[in-house]
C-alpha positions as CSV (number, residue, x, y, z in Angstrom):
1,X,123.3,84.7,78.0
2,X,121.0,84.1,74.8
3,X,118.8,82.7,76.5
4,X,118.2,84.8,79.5
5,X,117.5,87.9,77.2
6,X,115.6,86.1,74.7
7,X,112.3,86.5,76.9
8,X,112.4,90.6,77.3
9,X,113.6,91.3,73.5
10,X,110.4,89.1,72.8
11,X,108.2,91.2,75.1
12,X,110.3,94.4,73.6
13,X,109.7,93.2,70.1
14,X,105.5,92.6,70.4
15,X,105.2,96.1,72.6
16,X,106.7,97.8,70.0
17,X,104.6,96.2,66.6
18,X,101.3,96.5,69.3
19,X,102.3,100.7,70.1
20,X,103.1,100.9,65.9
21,X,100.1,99.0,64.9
22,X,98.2,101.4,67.5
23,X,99.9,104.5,65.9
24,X,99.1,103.8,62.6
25,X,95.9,102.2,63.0
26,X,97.0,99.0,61.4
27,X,95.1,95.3,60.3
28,X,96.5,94.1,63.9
29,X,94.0,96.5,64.9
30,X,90.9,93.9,63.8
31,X,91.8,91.7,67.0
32,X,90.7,94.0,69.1
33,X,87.7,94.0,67.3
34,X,87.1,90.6,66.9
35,X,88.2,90.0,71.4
36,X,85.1,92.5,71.8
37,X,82.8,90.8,69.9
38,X,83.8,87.3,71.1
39,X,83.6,88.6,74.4
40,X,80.6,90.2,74.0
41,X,78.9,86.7,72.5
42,X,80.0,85.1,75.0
43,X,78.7,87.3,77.6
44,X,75.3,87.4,76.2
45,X,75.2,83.6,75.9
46,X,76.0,82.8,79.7
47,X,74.2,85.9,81.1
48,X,76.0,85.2,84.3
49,X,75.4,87.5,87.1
50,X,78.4,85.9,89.2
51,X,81.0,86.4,86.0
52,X,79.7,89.8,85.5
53,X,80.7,90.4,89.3
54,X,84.1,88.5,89.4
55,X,84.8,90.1,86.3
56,X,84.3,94.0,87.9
57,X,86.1,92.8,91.3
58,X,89.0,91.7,89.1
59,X,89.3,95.3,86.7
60,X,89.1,96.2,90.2
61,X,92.4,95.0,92.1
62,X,94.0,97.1,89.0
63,X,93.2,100.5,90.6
64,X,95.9,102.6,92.7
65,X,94.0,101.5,95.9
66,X,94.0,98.2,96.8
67,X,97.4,98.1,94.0
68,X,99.7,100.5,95.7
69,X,99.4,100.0,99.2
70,X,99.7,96.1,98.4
71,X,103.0,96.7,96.8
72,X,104.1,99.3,99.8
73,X,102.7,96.4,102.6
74,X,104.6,93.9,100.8
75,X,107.7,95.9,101.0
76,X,107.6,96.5,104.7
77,X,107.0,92.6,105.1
78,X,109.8,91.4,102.9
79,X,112.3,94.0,105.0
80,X,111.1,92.4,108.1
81,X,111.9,89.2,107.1
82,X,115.0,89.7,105.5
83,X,115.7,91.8,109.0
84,X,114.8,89.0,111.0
85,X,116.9,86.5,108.7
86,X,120.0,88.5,109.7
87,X,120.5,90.1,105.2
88,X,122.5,92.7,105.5
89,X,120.5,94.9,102.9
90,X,117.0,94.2,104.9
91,X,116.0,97.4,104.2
92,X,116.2,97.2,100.2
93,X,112.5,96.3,99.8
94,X,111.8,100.1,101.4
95,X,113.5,101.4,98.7
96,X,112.0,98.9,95.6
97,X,108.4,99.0,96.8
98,X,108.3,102.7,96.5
99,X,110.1,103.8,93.3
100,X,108.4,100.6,91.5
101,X,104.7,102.5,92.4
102,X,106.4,105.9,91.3
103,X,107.3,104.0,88.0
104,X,103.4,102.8,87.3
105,X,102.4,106.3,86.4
106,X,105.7,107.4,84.5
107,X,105.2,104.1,82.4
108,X,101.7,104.8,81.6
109,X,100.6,108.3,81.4
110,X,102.8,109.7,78.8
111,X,102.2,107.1,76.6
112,X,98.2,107.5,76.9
113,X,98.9,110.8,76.3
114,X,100.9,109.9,72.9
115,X,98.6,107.2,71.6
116,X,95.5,109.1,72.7
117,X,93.9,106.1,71.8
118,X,89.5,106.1,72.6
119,X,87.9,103.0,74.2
120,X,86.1,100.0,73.3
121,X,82.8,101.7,73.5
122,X,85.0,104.2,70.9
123,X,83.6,107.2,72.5
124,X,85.7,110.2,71.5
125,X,88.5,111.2,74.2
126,X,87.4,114.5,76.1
127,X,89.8,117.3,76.0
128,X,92.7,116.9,78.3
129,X,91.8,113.2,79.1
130,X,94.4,110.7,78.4
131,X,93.8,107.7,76.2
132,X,93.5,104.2,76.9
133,X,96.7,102.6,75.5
134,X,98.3,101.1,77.6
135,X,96.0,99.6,80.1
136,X,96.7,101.6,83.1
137,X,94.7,99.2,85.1
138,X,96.9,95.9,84.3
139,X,100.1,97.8,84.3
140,X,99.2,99.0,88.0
141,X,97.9,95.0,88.9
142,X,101.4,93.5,87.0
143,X,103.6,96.3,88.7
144,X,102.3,96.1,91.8
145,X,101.1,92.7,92.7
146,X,104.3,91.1,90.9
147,X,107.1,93.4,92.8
148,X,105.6,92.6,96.0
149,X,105.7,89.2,95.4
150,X,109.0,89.2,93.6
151,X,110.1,91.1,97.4
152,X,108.1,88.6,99.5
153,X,108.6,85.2,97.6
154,X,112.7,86.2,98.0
155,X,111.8,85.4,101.4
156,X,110.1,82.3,101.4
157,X,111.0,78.9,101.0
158,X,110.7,77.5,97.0
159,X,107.8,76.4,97.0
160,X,106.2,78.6,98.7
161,X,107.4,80.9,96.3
162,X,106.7,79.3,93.5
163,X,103.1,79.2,94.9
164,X,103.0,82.9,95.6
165,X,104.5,83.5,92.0
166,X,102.1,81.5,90.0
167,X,99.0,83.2,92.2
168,X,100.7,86.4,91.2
169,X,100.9,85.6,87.3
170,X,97.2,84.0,87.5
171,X,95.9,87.5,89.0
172,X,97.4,89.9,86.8
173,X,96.0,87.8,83.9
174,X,92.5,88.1,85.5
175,X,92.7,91.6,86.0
176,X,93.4,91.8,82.3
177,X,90.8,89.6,81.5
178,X,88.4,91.1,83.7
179,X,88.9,94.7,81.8
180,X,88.4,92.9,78.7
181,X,85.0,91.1,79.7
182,X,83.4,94.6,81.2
183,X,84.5,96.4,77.7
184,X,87.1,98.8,79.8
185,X,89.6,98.2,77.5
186,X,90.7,96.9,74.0
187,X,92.4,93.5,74.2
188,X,95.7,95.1,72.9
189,X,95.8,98.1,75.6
190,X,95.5,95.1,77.7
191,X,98.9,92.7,76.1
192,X,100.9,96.4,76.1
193,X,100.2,96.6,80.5
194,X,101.1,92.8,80.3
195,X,104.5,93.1,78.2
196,X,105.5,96.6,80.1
197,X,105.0,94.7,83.6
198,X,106.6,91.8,82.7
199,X,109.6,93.7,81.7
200,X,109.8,95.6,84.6
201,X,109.3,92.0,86.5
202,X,112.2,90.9,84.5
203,X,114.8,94.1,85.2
204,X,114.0,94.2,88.9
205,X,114.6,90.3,89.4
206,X,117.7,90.4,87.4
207,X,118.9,93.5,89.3
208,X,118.4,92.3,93.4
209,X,120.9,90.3,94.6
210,X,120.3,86.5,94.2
211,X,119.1,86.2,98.1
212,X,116.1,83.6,98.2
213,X,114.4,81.8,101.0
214,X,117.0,78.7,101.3
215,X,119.9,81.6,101.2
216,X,118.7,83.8,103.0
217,X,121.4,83.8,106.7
218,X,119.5,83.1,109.9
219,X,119.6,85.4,112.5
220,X,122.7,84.5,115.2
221,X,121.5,82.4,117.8
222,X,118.8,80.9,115.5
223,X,118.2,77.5,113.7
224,X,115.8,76.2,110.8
225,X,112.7,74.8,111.2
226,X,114.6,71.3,110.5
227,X,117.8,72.5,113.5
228,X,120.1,73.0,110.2
């Protein structure tokens, strides 16, 4: 039992010191400086048109659209397969996909509003505009991308899902990346939208029933792909 919560108290533990540090305006606070200026070294030095592009396209795939509608498609997929594989709660995916894109915005905007934090470029916030902490961007991409998987990898064979899961984890870290590299966030409003999706990862995993692909009941009159 130790073990299985030791990985969201850690996630708990480092979004709280980042949201205090971030408060206070603390020492932990020079990271974020020195990620921008390593960044922006870096950036200079390979003058790369194509990782200026990939780099956009990624900060991208954190907005609402192509997020949301992702999550909702992924959703209605995983209730058709679980419908087709004869689950008896088919239709729970149609409930999850939804309230997990309601959560995104109840997550994130009143704590931008709290923090108020300003930008990399440190521009001072307008009034009535929200702040940038935490990344709104890569908690949408973790949220979304990862529940729909989370729904559609319950449906698939393991390694197939362990496929889908790693491409999941790979592309939320490159929408975080990619936010970092085109100086639309701080690295630190960046680990907050990692730590809060990764919990909400964690909570929603531990709460669906333990249905995966190998468990999941055929359909009466059907048989696996191997007649079993």
């Amino acid at each position: 039992m130790c073990d299985s919560l030791s990985t969201p108290v850690l996630l708990a533990v480092l979004l709280a010191l980042v949201s205090w540090q971030v408060a206070a305006t603390g020492p932990l606070l020079d990271l974020d400086l020195w990620v921008r200026r390593s960044v922006a070294h870096l950036r200079d030095s390979l003058h790369s048109g194509a990782l200026d592009w990939l780099a956009h396209l990624l900060s991208d795939l954190g907005s609402t659209l192509p997020a949301i509608p992702v999550l909702l498609g992924a959703g209605a997929l995983a209730a058709w397969r679980s419908r087709r594989a004869g689950v008896r709660r088919w239709w729970l995916p149609l409930l999850v996909a939804p309230l997990a894109a309601v959560l995104i915005p109840l997550l994130v905007v009143p704590a931008k509003d709290y923090f108020a934090r300003p930008g990399p470029l440190e521009e001072p916030l307008s009034p009535g505009s929200w702040g940038w902490y935490p990344s709104g961007h890569t908690t949408t991409a973790g949220v979304s991308y990862g529940v729909g998987a989370l729904l559609v990898g319950r449906t698939l064979r393991a390694t197939a899902r362990r496929v889908l899961w790693a491409a999941t984890v790979l592309l939320g870290l490159g929408v975080g990346v990619g936010l970092i590299w085109c100086v639309y966030h701080w690295f630190l409003d960046v680990l907050a939208g990692w730590c809060l999706s990764a919990l909400v990862l964690w909570c929603l995993a531990r709460w669906l029933p333990r249905e995966s692909a190998g468990q999941l009941p055929l359909a009466p009159g059907r048989t696996g792909a191997d007649g079993k």
